[in-house]
N, C-alpha and C positions, 0 to 999 in steps of 0.2 A: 673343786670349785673355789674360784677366789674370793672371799670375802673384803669388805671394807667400810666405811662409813658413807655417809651420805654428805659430800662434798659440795659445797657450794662456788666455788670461786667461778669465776670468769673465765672464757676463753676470750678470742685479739682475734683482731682483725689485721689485716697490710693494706697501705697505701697505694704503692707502686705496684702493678700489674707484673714489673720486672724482677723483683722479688719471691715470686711466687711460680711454682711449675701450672702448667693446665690444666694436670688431672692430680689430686691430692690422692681420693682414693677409689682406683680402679677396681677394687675386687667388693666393692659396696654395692650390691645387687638393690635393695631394697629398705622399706621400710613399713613396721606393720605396728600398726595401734590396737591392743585388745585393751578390753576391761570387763568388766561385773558388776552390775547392778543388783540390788538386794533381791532376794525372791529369785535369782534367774540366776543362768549359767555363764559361765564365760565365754565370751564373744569378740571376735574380728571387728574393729568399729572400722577400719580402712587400711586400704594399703595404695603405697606410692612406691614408684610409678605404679603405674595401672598392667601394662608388660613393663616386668622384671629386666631388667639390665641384661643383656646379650642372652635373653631367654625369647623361645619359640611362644607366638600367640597362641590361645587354645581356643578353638572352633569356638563360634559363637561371640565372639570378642568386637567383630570387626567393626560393630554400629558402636564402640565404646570410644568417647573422645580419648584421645589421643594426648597424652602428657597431663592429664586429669587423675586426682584419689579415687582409687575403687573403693564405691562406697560399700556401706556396710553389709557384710553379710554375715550376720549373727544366725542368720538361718540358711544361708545359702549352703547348696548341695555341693557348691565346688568345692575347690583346692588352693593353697595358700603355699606356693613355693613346693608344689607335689605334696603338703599334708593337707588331708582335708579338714575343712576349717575349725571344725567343733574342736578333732585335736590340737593344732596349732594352739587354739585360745586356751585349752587347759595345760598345755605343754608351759604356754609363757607364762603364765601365773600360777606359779607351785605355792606350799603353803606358804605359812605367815613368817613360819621360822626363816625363809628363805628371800625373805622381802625386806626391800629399804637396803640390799645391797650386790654388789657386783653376782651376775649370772650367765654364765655362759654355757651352750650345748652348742654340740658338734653332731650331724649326721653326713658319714662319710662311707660312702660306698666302698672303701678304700680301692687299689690297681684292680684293674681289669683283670683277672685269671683266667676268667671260663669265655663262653659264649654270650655268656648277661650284659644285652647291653646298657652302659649308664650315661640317663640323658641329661638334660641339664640341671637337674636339681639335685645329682648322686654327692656333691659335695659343698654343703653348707655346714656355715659358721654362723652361730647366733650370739649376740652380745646384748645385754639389756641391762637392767635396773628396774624389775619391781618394784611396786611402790603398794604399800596398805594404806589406803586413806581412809578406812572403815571407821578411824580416830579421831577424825578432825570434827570439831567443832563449832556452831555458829560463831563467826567473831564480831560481835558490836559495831561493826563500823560504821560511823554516821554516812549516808550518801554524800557525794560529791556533788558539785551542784551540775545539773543536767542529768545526772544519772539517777535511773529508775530501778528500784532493786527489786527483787522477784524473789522472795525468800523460800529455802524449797525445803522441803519435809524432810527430817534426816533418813526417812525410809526409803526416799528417792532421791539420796547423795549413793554417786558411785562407791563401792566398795574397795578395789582393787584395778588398779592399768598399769601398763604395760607398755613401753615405747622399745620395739625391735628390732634391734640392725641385722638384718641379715646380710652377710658377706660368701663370695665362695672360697670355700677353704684351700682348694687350691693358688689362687695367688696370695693368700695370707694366713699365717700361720698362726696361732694362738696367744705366740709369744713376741710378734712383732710388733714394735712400739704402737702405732696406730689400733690395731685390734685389741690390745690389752687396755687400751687407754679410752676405747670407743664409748664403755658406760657409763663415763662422765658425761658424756654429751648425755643421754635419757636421764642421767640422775637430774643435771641441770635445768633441763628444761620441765623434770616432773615436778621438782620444786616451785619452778615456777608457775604452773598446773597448779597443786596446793592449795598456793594461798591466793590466786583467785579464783580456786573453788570453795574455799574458805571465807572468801570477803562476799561474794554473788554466787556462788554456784555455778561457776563459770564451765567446768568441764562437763558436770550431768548433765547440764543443758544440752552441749554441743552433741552430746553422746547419744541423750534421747532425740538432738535433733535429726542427728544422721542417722537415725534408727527407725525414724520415719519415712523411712523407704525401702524396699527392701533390696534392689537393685538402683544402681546407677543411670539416669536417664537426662535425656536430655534437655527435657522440662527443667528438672533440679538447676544443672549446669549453664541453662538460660536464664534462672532467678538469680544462682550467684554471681553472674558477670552484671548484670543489672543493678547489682546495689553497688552504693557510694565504695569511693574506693576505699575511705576508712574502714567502712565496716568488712569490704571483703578482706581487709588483714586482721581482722578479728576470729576467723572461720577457724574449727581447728586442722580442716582439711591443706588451705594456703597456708598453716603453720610445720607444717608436716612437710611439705614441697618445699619450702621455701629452705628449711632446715636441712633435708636431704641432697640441693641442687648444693647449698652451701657446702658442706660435706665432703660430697663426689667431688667437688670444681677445686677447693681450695680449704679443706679440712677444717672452715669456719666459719660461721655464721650468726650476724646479730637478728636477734627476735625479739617483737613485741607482742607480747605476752595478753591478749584482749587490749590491746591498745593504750595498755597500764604499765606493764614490769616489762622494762628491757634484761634479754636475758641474752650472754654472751655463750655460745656451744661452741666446743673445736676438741679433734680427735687429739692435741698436744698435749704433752706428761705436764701435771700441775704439782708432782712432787719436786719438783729442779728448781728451787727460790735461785733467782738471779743473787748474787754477791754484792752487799752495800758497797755503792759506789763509796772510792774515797773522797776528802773537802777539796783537793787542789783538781778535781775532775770534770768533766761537761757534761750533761743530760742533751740528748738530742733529737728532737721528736722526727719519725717514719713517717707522718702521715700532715697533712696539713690543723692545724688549730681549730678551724671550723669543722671539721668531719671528727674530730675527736669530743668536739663539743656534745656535736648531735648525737655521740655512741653514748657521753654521761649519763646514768641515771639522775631524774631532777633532782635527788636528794643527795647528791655529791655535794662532800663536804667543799666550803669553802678556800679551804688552804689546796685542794687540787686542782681549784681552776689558778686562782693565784700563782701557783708553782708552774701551771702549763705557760702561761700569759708569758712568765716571765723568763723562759730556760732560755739556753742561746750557746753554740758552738764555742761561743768566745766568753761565755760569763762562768765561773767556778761556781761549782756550790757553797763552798766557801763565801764569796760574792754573794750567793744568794742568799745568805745566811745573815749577811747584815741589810740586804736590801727590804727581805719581806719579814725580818724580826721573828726568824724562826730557828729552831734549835736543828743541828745536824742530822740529828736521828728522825727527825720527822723530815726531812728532804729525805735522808736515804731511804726510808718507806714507801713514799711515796715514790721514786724513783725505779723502787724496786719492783713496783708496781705496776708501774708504764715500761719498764722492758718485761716483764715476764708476759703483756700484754702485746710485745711487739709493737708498741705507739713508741715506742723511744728507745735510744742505745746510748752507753756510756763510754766516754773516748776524753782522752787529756783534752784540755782547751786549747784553740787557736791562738796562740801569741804570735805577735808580727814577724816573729822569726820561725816560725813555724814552715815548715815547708811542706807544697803541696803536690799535688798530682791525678791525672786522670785513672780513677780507679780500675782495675784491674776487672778483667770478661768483661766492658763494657761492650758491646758489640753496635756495629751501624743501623739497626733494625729498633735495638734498644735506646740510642739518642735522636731519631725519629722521631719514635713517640714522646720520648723527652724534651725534645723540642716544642712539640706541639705544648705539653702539658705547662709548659714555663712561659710559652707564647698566651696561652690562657691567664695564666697565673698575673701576666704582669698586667693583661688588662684589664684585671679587676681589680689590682690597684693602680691601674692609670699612670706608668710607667715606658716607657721606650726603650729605655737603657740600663744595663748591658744586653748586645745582643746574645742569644745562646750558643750560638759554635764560637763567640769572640771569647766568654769567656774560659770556652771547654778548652780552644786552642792555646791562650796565655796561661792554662793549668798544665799545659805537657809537657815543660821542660823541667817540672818538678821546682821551682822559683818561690823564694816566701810568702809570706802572708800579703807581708808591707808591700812588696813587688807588686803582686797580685793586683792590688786594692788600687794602687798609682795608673796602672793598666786600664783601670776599667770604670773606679766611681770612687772618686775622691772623696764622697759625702761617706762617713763611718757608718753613720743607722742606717743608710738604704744599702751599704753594701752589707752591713753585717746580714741584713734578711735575704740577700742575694747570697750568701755564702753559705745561711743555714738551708737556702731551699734546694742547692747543688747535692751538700751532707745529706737531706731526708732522703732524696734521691739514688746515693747511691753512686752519684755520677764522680764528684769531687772526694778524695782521701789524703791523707795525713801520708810522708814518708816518712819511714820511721829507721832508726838503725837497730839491726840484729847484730847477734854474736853465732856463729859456728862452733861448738869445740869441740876439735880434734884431738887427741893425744898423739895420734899416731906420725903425726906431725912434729912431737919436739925434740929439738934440737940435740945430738946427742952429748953434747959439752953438759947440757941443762938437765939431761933427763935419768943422769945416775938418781937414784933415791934408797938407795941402801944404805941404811943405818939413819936414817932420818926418823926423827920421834915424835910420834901423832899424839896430838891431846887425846885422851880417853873418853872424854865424853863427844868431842867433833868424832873420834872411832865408830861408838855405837850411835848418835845421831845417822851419818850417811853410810855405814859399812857394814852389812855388803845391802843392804836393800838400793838405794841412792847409788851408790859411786861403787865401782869396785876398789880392792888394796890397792892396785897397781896407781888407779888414777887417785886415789885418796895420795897418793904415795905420792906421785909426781904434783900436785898441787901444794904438798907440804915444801916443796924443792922451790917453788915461786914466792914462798910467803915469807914475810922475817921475822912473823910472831905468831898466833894462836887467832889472833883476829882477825889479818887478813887473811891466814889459812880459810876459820869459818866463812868468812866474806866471799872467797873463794869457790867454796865448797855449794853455797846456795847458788853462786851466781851462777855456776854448770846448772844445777838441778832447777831452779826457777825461773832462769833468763833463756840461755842456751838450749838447751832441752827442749823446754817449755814454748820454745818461740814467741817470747814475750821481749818486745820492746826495750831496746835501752837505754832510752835516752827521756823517756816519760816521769809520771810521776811513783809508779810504783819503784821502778830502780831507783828514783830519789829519796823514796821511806825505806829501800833495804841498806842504803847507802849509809842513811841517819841511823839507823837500830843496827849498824854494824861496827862504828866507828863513833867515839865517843869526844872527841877532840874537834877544833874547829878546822874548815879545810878539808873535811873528811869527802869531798865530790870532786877535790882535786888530786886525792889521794887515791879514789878508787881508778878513776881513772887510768891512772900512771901506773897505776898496776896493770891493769889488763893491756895496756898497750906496750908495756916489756915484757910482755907474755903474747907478741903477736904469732908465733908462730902454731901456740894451740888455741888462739883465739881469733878467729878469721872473721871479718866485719862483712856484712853485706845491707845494702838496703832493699826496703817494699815496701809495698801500699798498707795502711794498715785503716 
């Protein structure tokens, strides 16, 4: 059993529909909410769907709406994914010691041997996050204004819940990024649970409301479609659906939390911190400015809407370092933030010599809809021009920045926003030059290297994990000293290798920390290109 902490961070949302597959997670059968109330047992408070994902309805089912939470059945005789329910709810909430972190069981029929036949429930994965709230607190908080607070007895504050992914274990395995990664979705949204059950009592409530029934009916299901649509995203049933649809479709989903605490869920690894962007670099946001607004928490700090306001294909962060009187490391945080969030990616900037092109799997199904979405775009800023296929078609010959811009809209600010809204997209890319290295390629005049004498520390830097002798050997026969050897040596392992860019800004800082004299970007160069026979140039999209 995996243990861990109780993680808060955020999961992201995507912009573009084209970035994203239709089904994230196919093998997400369900979703099941228990808890415990004081004095009483553990209990099923709902389960969504109502039929299970690629599961058989069970007699009796048919008068149940149809894509609707089954409600509670703390007492019902049934069954919860083939367990019957009392167990399920003791199943999911083990003791204390085992709460407030990652939880997984497995029940797996495993192969077929005999005559036994196994029907759809023989192979479940459960993934959760218990939670002990038996701790929490009344917290002082003055009401807001319009809100009425209902302050509830700590003897009727839930104890213990429990939010349940059930998956079938045959399409996912325990150890596959998504299923391992799935508890942070319950631990996230339990937190958020907490502390508005902490501020108002916001879960007992819901818990004892749906507990007010003992079956699901359709009386219930005619009261909640009838109230205000705010309040029906306060339910905790549409928080549960809402979270799960998100999930299944696209492994993420924003929720507001009683109509208070937005909370960000998605099945993606939160341990992978994006890399601080470097100063000569670009931020560049996935998703429009105003849909990223609306995902903000109100109490987002100021300097991240300022830094969103202000990013742009073509401004450095550098640039931005003197425009919003901020210190580097607080852009690179915040940066790092919006791409681990998927609102943004980090890419060299656009300079007028930048060359461009139509990005690569763009497909005709894909600029359709793209089309459409820019046709929208411009008429809400009350625009005409540029048309969409005029400017996709002036991007295919691969042509600069400055080309570009002469093509299409002479005015800089309305093309820069035309050029950022191609980038979000997906549609518009940077070409970039690569390196190839070959050895097997060099020349045999060039490629004696016996008796040639390797610095000892470039030896055990790259040799043998990095480069083998042979190629440590043959790159010693290219250099005329010790520093372009190492310069050498990285540029295989970090450029070549690596498929990383060479004409950007990081081969400009390996250039700088390699060569210490002035002219050092005209030197690098001249090397790799009297070395073309083991270094083969190509261009792509990047």
């Amino acid at each position: 059993m995996a243990q861990g902490p109780f993680l808060t961070a955020p999961g992201f949302a995507v912009y573009s529909q084209a970035h994203v597959g239709c089904t994230c997670m196919d093998s997400l059968l369900g979703v099941v909410f228990v808890a415990q109330l004081p004095a009483k047992q553990p209990g099923v408070v709902l389960v969504y769907p109502s039929t299970p994902q690629d599961a058989v309805e069970d007699p009796g089912e048919e008068d149940m709406p149809q894509g609707s939470p089954r409600s509670p059945i703390v007492e019902d005789p049934g069954t919860i994914f083939g367990i019957p329910a009392p167990i399920f709810a003791k199943m999911a909430l083990p003791d204390e010691v085992l709460c407030n972190r990652p939880f997984y069981l497995e029940i797996d029929g495993g192969r077929r041997l005999t005559s036994h036949v196994h029907d759809e429930f023989s192979h479940l994965h459960f993934v959760s996050f218990p939670c002990n709230a038996s701790e929490l607190s009344r917290v002082n908080t003055p009401p807001q204004e319009g809100e009425e607070l209902d302050p509830l007895d700590p003897r009727d504050r839930v104890q213990r819940f429990n939010i349940v992914h059930v998956l079938d274990s045959r399409r996912a395995s325990r150890t596959e990024t998504h299923t391992s990664t799935l508890w942070q979705v319950s631990a996230d949204l339990a937190r958020a649970l907490m502390s508005e059950e902490a501020r108002v009592g916001y879960l007992s409530k819901e818990i004892r409301r749906l507990g007010a029934a003992s079956q699901w009916d359709s009386r219930l299901h005619s009261q909640a479609e009838c109230l205000p649509e705010q309040r029906r995203r306060l339910t905790l049933e549409q928080l549960i659906e809402n979270m799960f649809e998100g999930l299944h479709r696209r492994g993420h989903r924003s929720l507001r939390v009683n109509g208070t605490i937005l909370c960000h869920v998605c099945v993606f690894p939160k341990l992978e911190d994006p890399a601080p962007p470097m100063a000569d670099q670009a931020l560049v946001l996935t998703c429009s400015r105003k849909e990223l607004e609306l995902e903000m928490p109100m109490d987002s700090a100021d300097i991240v809407r300022r830094v969103i306001d202000s990013v742009s294909p073509v401004v450095s962060l550098r640039e931005l370092m003197v425009r919003l009187a901020l210190p580097l490391s607080t852009l690179q945080r915040v940066s790092q933030r919006l791409v681990y969030l998927k609102k943004a990616r980090v890419m060299d900037v656009f300079r007028p010599n930048t060359r461009v092109a139509v990005a690569s799997g763009v497909n005709m199904i894909g600029f359709a809809l793209a089309s459409k979405r820019f046709h929208d775009w411009q008429k809400q800023r009350k625009a005409k021009e540029p048309n969409f296929f005029k400017v996709a078609e002036a991007s295919r010959g691969g042509c600069t920045l400055r080309s570009l811009q002469e093509q299409l809209c002479p005015d800089t600010e309305d093309f820069s926003k035309v050029l950022e809204w191609f980038v979000a997209e997906g549609i518009v890319a940077q070409l970039a030059s690569y390196y190839h290295f070959l050895p097997s390629r060099a020349r045999s005049s060039a490629s004696t290297s016996s008796g040639v004498r390797v610095n000892g520390t470039i030896h055990s830097e790259f040799c043998p994990d990095r480069l083998s002798e042979d190629e440590l050997q043959l790159l010693a026969t290219r250099a005329k000293d010790d520093q372009q050897h190492r310069f050498l040596c990285l540029f295989v392992v970090d450029f070549a290798r690596a498929h990383r860019r060479a004409d950007g800004c990081e081969f400009e800082a390996l250039v700088a920390s390699s060569f210490e004299h002035s002219g050092e970007q005209t030197e690098a160069k001249t090397v790799i290109e009297q070395n073309s026979d083991i270094f083969v140039p190509y261009v792509c999209t990047c």
